[in-house]
C-alpha positions in Angstrom: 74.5 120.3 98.7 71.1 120.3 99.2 71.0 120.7 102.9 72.9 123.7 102.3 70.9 125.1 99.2 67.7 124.4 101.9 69.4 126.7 104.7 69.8 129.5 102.2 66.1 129.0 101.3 65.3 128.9 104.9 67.2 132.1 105.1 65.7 133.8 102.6 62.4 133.4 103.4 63.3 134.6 107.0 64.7 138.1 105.6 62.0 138.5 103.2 59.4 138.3 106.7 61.8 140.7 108.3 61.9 143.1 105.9 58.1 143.0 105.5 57.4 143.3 109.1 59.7 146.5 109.3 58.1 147.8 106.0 54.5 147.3 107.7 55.7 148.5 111.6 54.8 151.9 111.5 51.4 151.3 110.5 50.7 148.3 112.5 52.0 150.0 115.4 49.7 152.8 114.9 46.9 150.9 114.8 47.5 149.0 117.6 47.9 152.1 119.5 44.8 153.3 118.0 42.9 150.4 119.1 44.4 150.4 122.1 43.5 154.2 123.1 40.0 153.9 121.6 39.0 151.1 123.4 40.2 152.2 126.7 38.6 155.7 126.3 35.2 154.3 124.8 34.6 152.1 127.4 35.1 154.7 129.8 32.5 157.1 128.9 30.1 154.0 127.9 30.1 153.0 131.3 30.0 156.5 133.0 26.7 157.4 130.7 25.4 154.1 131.7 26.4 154.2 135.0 24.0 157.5 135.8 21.6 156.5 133.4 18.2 155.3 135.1 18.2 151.6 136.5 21.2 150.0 138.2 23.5 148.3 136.9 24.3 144.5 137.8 26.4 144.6 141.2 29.5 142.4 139.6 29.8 144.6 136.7 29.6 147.8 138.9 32.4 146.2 140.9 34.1 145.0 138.2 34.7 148.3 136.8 35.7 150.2 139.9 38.6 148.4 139.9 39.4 148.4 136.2 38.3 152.5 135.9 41.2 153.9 137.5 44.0 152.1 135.4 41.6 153.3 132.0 44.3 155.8 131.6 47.1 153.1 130.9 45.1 152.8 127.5 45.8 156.2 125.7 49.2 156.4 127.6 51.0 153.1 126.4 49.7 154.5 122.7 50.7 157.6 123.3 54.4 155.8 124.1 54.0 153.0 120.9 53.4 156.5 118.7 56.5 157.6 120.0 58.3 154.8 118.5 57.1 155.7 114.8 57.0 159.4 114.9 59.8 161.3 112.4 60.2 164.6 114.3 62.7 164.7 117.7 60.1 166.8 118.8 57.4 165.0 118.3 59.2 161.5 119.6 59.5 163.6 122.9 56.4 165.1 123.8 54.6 161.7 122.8 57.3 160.1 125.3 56.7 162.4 127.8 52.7 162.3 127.7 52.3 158.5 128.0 54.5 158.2 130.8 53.5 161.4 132.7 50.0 159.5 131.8 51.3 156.7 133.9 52.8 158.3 136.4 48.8 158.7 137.5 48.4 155.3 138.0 50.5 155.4 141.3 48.4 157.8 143.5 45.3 159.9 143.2 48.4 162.6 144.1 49.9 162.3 141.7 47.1 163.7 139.0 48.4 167.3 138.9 52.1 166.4 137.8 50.5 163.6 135.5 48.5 166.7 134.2 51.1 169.1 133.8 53.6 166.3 132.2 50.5 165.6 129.4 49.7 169.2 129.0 53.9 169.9 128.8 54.3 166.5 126.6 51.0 167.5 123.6 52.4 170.9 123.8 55.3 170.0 122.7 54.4 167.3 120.1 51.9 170.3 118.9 54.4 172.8 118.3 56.9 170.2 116.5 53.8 169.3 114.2 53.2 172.9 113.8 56.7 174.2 112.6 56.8 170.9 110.1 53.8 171.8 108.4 55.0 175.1 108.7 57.4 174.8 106.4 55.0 173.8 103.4 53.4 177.2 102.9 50.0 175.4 101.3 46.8 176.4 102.7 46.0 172.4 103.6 49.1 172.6 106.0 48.2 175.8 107.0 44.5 174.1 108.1 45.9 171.6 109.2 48.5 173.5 111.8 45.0 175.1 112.9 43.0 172.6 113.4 45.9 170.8 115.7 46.5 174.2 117.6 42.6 174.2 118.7 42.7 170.8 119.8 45.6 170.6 121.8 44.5 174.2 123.1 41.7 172.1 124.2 43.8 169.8 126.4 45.2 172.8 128.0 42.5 174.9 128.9 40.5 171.7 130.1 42.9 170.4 132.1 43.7 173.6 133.7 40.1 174.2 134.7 39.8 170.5 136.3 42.9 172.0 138.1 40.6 174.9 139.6 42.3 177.8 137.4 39.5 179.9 136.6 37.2 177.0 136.1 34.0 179.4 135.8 35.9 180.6 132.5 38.0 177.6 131.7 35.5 175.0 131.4 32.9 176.3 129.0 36.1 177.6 127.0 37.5 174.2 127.1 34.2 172.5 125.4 33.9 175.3 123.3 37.7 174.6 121.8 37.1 170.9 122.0 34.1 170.7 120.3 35.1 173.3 117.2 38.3 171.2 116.9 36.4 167.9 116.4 34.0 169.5 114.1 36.9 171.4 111.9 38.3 167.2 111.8 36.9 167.2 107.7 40.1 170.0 106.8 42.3 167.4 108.8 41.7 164.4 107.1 40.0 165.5 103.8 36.8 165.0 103.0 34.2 164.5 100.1 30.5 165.4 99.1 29.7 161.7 100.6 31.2 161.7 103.7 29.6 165.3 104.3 26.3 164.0 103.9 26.8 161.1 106.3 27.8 164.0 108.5 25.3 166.3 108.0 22.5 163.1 108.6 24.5 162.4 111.8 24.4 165.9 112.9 20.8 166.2 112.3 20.2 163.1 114.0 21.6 164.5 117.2 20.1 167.8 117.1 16.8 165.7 116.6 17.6 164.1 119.7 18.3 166.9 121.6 15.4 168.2 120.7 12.5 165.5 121.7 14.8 164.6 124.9 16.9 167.7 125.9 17.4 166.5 129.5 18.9 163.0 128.9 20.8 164.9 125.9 22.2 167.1 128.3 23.0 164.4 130.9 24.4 162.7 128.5 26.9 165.7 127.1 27.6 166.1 130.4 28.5 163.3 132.3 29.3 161.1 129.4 32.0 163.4 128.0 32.2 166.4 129.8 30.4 169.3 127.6 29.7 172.5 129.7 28.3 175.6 128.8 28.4 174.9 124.9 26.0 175.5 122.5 23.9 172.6 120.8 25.1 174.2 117.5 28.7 173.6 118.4 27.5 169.7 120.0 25.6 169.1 116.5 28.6 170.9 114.5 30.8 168.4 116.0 29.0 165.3 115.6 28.9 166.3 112.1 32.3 167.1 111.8 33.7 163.9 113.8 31.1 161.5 111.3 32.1 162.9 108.5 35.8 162.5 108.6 35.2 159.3 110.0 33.1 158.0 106.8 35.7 159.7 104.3 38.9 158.1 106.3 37.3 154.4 106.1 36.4 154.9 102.3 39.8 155.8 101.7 41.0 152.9 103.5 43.0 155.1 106.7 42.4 153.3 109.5 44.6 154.9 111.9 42.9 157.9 110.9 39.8 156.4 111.5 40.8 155.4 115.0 41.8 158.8 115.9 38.4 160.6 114.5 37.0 157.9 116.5 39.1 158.7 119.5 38.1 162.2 119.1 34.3 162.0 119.5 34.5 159.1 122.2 37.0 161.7 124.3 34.9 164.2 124.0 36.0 167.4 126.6 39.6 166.5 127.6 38.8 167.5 130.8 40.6 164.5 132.4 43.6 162.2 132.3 42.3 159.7 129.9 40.5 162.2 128.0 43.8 164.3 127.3 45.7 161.5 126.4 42.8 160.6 124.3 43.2 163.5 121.8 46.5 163.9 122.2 47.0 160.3 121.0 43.6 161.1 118.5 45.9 164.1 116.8 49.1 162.0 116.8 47.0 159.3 114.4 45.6 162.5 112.5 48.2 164.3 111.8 50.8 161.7 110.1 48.1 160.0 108.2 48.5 160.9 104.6 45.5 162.8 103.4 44.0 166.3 103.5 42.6 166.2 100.1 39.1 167.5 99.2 36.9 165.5 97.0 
């Protein structure tokens, strides 16, 4: 009697850990892809900045990442395919789906980049308009922000990648920062924000164009190579640290780390004017968008 009364116990327990993992999957699995993305996509523009920076770096680590800079885009686009596990939408669940593994698809030739483009470009696109009509339906000026500030940044993607592609790059390209960098600074109507995390933004912003301003050329080299800013205006580069800070602070004080992550993601992609740097904000708007917040404090 007690053996049996044991095995009950036992089984107890085991469906109380089951239900708890499922409970807690969604947002595990979101950070994870999070982490996953960010780390992939940080590391990448660490080591270009570094990499044309003046000095040389050590000749095993220079090796080292040659081999490992080319699969960097497997980061974003297995969390762009974990997001697609825990999205609600059809729509959404699709275009995620589509991204990561057109995202992949990169890994098997430098050939195949322009159908890896188009399938990331195809796959946000859709995830963008799915978000769009959903938060369409709540007629709220936070929803209607929020569609906005999504439409800019996956306009971003588009016009970025389609420049790299040599459509009108003269026009695309500066375009392309422009829309990237006024989508990561409009990231405080995403996630919310409050008077403290505008002053940590504000501080961070003036701490670049203080930069800028004592060392323009690194700046610029930096903007540049490090993630992909042409033809922008400082304003827009300072407007965007802000922004980018600023919903990073108020996410972390309210505890949302996947929206942290993808504010993270944001600044570290920069101008999603390659693969890893598409799949970056398109995974960065994924996290943003279905994380619960918006509020103003």
């Amino acid at each position: 009697m007690s053996g049996r009364r044991a095995d009950e116990m036992a089984d107890s327990r085991l469906e109380a850990v089951v239900a708890r993992l499922s409970t807690e999957s969604p947002l595990s699995t979101r950070t994870a892809a999070g982490v996953l993305a960010l780390l992939s996509v940080a590391a990448t523009t660490l080591y270009r900045i570094a990499h044309n920076a003046p000095g040389t770096l050590p000749d095993p680590l220079r090796e080292f990442v040659t081999v490992l800079l080319p699969v960097g885009v497997a980061g974003p686009a297995l969390a762009g395919l974990l997001l697609a596990t825990t999205a609600d939408a059809p729509g959404e669940r699709i275009g995620l789906a589509f991204a990561g593994g057109f995202g992949l698809v990169a890994l098997a030739s430098p050939m195949a980049w322009l159908p890896a483009a188009t399938g990331v470009v195809f796959g946000g696109g859709l995830a963008t308009v799915s978000r769009v009509r959903r938060l369409g339906r709540d007629a709220s000026v936070a929803s209607i922000r929020r569609a906005g500030v999504v439409t800019v940044l996956t306009a971003g993607v588009v016009v970025s990648l389609a420049a790299t592609a040599g459509v009108e790059t003269v026009t695309l390209r500066p375009l392309g920062s422009g829309l990237a960098l006024f989508g990561v600074a409009l990231v405080p109507l995403l996630v919310g924000m409050d008077r403290a995390s505008l002053t940590v933004g504000a501080l961070a912003g003036l701490l670049t164009y203080g930069t800028a301003a004592s060392i323009p050329y690194v700046m610029g080299a930096v903007l540049l190579v490090g993630v992909g800013v042409v033809g922008a205006p400082l304003a827009l580069v300072v407007l965007a640290v802000g922004g980018g800070v600023a919903g990073i602070a108020h996410t972390l004080r309210r505890g949302r780390v996947d929206a942290a992550l993808g504010t993270g993601l944001l600044l570290a992609a920069g101008v999603p004017g390659t693969l890893i740097r598409a799949l970056g904000v398109v995974v960065a708007v994924a996290l943003l968008v279905d994380s619960r917040g918006g509020e103003t404090a």
